[in-house]
Gaussian input, Z-matrix of N, CA and C with variables (Angstrom, degrees):
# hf/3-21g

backbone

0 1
 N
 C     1     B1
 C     2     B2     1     A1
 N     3     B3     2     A2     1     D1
 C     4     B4     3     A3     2     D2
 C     5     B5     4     A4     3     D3
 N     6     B6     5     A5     4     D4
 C     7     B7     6     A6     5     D5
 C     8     B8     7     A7     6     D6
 N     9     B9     8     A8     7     D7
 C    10    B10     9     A9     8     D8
 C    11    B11    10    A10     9     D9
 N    12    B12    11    A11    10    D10
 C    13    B13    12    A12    11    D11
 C    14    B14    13    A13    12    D12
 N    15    B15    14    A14    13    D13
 C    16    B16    15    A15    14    D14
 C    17    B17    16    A16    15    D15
 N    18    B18    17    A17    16    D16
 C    19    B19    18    A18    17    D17
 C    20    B20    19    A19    18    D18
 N    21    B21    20    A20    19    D19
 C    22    B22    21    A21    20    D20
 C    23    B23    22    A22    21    D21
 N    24    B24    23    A23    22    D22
 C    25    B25    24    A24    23    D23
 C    26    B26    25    A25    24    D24
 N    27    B27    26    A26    25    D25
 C    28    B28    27    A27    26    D26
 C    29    B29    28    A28    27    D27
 N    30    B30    29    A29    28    D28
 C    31    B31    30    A30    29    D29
 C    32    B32    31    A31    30    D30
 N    33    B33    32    A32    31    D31
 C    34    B34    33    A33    32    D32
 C    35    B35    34    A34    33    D33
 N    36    B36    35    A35    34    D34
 C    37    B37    36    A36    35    D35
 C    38    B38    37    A37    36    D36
 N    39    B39    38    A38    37    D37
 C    40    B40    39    A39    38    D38
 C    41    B41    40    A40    39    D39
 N    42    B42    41    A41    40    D40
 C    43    B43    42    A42    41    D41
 C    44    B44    43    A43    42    D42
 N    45    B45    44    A44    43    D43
 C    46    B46    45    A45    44    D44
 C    47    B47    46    A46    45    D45
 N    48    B48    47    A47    46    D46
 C    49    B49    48    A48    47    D47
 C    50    B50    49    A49    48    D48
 N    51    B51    50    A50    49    D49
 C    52    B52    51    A51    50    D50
 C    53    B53    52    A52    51    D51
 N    54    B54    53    A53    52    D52
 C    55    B55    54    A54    53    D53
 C    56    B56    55    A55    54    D54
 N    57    B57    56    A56    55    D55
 C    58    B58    57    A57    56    D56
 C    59    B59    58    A58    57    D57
 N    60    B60    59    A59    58    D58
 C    61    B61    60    A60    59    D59
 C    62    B62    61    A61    60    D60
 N    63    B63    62    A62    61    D61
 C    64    B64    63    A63    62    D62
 C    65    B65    64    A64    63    D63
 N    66    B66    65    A65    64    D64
 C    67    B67    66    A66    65    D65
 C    68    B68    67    A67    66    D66
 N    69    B69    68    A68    67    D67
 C    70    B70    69    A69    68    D68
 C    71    B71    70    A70    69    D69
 N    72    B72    71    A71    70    D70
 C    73    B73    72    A72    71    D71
 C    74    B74    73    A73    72    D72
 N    75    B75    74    A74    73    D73
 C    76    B76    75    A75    74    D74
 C    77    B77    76    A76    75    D75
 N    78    B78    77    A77    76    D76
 C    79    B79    78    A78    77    D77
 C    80    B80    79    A79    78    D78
 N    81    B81    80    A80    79    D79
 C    82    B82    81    A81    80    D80
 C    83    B83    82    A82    81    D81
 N    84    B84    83    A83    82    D82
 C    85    B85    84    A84    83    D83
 C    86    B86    85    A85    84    D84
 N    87    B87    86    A86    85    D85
 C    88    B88    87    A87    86    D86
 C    89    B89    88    A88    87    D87
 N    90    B90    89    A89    88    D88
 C    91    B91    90    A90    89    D89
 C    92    B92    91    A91    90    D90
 N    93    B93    92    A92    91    D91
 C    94    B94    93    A93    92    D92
 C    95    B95    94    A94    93    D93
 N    96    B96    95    A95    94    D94
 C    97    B97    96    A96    95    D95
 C    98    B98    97    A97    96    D96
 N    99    B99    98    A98    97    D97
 C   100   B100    99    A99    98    D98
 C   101   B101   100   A100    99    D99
 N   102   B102   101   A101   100   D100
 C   103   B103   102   A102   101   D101
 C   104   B104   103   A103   102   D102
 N   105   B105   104   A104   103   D103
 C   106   B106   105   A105   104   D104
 C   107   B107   106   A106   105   D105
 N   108   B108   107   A107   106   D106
 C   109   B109   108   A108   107   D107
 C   110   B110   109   A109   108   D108
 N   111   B111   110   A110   109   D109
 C   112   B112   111   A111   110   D110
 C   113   B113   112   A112   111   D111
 N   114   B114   113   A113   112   D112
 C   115   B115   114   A114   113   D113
 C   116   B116   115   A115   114   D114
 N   117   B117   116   A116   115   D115
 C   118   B118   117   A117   116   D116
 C   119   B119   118   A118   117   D117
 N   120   B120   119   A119   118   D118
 C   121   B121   120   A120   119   D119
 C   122   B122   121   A121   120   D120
 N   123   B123   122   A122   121   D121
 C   124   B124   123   A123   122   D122
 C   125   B125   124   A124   123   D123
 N   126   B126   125   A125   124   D124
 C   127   B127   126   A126   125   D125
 C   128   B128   127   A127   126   D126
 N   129   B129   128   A128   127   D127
 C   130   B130   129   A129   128   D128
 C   131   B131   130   A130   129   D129
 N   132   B132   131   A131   130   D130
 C   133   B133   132   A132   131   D131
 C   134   B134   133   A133   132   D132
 N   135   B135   134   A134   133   D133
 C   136   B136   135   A135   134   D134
 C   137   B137   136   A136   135   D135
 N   138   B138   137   A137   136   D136
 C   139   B139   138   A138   137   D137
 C   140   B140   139   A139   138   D138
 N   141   B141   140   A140   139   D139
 C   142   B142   141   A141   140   D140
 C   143   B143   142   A142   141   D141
 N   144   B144   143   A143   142   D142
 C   145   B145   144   A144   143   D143
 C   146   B146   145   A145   144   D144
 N   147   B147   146   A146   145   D145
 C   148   B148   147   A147   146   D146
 C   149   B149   148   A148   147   D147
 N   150   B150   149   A149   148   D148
 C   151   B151   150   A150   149   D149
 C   152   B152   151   A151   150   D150
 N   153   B153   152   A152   151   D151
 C   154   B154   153   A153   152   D152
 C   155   B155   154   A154   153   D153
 N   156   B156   155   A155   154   D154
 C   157   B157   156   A156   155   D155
 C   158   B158   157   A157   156   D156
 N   159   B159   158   A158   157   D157
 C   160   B160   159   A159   158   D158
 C   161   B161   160   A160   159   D159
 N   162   B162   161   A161   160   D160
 C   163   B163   162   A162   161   D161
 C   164   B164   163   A163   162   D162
 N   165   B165   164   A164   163   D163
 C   166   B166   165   A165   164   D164
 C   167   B167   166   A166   165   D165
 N   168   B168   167   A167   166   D166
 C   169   B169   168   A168   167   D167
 C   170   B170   169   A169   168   D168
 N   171   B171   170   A170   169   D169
 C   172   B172   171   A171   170   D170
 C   173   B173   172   A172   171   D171
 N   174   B174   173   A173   172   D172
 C   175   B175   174   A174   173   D173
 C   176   B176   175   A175   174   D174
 N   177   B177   176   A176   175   D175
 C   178   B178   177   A177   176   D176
 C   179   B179   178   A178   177   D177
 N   180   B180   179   A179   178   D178
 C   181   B181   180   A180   179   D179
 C   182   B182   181   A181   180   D180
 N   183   B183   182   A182   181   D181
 C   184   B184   183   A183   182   D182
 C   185   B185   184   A184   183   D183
 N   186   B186   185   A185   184   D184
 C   187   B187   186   A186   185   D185
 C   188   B188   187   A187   186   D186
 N   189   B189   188   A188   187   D187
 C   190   B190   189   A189   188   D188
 C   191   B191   190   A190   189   D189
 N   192   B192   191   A191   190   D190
 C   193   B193   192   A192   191   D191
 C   194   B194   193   A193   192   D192
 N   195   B195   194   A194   193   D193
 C   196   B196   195   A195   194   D194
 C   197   B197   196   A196   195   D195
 N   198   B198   197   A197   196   D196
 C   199   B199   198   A198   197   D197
 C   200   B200   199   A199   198   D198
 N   201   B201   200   A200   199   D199
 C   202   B202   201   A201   200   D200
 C   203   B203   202   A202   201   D201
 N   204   B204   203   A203   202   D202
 C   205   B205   204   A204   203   D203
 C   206   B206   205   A205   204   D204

   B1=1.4540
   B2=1.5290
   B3=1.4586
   B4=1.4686
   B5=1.5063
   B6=1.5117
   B7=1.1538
   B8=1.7721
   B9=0.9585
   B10=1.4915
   B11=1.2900
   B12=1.1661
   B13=1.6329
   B14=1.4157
   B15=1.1000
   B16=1.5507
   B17=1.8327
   B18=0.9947
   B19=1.7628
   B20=1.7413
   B21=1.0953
   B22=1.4505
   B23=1.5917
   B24=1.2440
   B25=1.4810
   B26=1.4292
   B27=1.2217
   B28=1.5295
   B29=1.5512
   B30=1.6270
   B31=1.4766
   B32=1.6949
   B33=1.0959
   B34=1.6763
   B35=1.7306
   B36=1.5198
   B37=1.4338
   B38=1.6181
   B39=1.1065
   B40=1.0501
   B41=1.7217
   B42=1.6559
   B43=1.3254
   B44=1.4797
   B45=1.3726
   B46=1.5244
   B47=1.7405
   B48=1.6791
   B49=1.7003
   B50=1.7539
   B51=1.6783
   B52=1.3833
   B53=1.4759
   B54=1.2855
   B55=1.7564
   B56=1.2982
   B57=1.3708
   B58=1.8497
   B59=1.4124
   B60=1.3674
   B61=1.1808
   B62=1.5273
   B63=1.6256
   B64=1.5480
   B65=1.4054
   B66=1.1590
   B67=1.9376
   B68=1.3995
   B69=1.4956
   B70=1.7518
   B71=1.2401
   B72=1.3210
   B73=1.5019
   B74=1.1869
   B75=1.6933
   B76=1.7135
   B77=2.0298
   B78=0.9580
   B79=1.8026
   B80=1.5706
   B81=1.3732
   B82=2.1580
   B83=1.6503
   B84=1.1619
   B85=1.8403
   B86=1.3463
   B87=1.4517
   B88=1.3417
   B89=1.2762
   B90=1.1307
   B91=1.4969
   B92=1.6134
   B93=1.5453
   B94=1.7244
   B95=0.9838
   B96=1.7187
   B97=1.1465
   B98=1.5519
   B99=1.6997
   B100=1.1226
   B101=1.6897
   B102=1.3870
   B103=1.3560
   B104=1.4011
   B105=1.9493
   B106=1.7717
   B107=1.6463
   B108=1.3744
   B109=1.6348
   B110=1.2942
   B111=1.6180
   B112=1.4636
   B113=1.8470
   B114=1.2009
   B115=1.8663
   B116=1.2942
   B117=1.3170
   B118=1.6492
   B119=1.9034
   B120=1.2692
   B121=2.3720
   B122=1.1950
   B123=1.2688
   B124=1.0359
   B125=1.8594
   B126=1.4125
   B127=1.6804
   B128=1.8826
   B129=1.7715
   B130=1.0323
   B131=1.7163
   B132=0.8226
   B133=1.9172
   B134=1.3517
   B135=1.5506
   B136=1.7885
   B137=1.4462
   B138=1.2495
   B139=1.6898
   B140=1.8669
   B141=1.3782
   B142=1.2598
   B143=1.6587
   B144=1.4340
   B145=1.7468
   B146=1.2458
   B147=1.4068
   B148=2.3276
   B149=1.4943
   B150=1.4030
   B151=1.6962
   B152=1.0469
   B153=1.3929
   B154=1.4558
   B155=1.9077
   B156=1.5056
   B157=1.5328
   B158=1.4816
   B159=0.9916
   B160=1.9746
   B161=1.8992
   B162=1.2679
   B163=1.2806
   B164=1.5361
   B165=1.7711
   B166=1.4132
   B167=1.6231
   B168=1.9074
   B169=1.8009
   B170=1.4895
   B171=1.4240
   B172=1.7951
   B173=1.4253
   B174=1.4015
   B175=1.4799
   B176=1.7960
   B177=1.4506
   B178=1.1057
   B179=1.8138
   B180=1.4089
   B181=1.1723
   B182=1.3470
   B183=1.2909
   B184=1.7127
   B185=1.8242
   B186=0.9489
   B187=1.8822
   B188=1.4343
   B189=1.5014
   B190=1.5542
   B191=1.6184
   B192=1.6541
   B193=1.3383
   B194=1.6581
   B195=1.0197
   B196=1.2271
   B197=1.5198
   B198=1.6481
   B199=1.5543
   B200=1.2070
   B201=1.1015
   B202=1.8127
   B203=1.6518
   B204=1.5920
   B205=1.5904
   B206=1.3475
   A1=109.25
   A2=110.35
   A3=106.37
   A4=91.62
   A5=120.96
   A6=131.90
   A7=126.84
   A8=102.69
   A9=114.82
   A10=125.04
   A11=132.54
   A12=130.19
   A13=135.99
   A14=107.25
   A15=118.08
   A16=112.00
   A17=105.39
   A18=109.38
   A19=94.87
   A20=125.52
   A21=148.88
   A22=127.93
   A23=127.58
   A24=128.59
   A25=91.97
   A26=129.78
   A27=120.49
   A28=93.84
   A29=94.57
   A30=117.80
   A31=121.61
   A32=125.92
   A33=119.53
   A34=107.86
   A35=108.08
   A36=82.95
   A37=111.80
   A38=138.33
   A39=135.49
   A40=121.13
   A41=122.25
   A42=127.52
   A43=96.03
   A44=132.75
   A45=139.83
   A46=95.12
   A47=105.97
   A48=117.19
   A49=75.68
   A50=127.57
   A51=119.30
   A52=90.95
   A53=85.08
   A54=102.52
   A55=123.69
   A56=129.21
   A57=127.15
   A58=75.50
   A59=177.30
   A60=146.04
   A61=138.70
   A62=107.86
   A63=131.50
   A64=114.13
   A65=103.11
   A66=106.51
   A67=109.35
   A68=85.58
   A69=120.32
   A70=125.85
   A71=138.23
   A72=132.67
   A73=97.96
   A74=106.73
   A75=128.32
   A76=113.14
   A77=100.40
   A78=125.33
   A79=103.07
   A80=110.94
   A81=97.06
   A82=93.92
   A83=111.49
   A84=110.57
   A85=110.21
   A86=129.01
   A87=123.64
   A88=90.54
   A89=107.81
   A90=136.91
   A91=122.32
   A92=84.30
   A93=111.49
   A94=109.37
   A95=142.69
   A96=134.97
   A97=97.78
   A98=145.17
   A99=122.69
   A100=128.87
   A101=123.79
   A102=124.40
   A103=110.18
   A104=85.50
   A105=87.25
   A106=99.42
   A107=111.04
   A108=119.67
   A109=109.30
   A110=137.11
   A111=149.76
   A112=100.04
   A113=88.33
   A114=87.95
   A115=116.60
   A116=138.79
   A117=119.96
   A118=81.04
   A119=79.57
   A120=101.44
   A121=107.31
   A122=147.66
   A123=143.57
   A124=97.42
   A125=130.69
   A126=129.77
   A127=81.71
   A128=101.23
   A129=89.47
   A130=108.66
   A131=114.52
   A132=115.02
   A133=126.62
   A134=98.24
   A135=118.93
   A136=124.53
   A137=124.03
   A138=117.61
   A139=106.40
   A140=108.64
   A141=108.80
   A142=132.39
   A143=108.69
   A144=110.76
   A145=119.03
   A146=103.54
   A147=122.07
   A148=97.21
   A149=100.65
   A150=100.79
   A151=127.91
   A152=142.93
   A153=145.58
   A154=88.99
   A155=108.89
   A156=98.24
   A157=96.66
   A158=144.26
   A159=137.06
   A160=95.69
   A161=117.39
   A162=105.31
   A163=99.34
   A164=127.78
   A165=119.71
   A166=101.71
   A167=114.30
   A168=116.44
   A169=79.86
   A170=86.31
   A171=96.65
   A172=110.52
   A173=104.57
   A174=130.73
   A175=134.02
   A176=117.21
   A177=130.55
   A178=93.43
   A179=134.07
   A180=124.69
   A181=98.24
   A182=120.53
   A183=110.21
   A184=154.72
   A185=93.62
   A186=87.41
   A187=108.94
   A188=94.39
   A189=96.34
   A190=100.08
   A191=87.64
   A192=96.72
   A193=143.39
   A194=116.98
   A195=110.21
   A196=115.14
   A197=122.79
   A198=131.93
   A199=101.68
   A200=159.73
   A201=158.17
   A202=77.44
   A203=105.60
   A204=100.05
   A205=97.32
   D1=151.61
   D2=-172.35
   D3=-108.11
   D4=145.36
   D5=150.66
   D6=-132.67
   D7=158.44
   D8=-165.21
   D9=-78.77
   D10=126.01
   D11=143.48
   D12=-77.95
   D13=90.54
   D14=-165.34
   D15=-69.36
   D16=130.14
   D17=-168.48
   D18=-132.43
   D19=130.81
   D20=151.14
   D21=-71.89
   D22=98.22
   D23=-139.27
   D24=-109.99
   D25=114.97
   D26=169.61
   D27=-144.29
   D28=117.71
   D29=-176.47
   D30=69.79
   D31=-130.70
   D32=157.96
   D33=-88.18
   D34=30.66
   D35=174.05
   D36=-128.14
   D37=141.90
   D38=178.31
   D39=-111.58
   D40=120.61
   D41=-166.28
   D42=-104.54
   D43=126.50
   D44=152.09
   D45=-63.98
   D46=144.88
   D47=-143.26
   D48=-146.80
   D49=-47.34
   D50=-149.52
   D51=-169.82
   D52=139.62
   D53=169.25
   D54=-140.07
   D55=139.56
   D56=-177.98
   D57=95.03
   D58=-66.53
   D59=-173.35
   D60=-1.10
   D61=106.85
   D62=-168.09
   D63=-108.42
   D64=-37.73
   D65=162.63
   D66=-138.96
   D67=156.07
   D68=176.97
   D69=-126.28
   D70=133.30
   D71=167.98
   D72=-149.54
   D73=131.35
   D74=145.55
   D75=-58.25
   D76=111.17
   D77=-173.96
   D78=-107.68
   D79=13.10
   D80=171.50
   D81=90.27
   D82=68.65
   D83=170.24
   D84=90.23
   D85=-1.40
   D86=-170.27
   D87=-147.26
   D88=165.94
   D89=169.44
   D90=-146.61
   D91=135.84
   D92=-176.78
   D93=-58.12
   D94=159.04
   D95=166.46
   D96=-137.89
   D97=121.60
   D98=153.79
   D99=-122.34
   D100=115.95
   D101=173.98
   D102=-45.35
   D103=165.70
   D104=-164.20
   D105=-81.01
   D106=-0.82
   D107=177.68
   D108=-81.94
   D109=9.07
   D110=-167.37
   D111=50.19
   D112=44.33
   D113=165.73
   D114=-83.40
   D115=144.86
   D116=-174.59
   D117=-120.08
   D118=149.35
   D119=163.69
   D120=-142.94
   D121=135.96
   D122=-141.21
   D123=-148.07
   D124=94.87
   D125=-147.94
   D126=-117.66
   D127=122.84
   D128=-168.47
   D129=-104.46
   D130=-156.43
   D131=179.34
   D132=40.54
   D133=18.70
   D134=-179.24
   D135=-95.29
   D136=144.03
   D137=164.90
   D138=-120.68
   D139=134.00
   D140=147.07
   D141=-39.46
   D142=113.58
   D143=-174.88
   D144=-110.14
   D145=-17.61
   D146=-152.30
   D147=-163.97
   D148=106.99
   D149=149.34
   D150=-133.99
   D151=105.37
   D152=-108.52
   D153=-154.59
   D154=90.99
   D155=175.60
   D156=-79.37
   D157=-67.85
   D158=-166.25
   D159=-19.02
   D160=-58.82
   D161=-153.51
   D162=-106.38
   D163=8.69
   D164=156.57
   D165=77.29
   D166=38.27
   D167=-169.96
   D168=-120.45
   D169=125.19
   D170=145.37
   D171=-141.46
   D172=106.80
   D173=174.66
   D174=-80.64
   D175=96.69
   D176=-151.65
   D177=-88.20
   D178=170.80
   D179=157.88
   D180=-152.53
   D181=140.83
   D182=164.54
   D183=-48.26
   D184=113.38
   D185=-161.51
   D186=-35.65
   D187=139.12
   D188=162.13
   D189=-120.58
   D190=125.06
   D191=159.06
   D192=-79.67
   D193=129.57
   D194=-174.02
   D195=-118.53
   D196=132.41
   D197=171.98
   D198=-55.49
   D199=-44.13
   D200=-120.67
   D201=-69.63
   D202=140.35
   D203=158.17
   D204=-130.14

């Protein structure tokens, strides 16, 4: 089974957030995180950017909000 290392990318830097990660979901500004142990983490003000199964990356970055309506 493949599971994930979740890393948080802000600017050139990248923070590991979660590891053993089997599911993911975008929830409206947040994102789900669940271990393959049914652990839930819940990382909020994030969007999915990179999901790379060969090398096991799932790359979160912080929402930017934008006024434009």
């Amino acid at each position: 089974m493949c599971e994930f290392k979740v890393y948080l990318k802000n600017e050139n830097k990248e923070e590991t957030v979660a590891e053993d990660i089997v599911y993911a979901k975008n929830t409206g500004g947040s994102v789900v995180l669940k271990t393959i142990l049914g652990n839930q983490v819940t990382i909020d003000n994030v969007d999915i950017i990179e999901v790379d199964v060969e090398a096991e990356r799932l790359v979160l970055h912080p929402t930017i909000h934008s006024n434009h309506h």
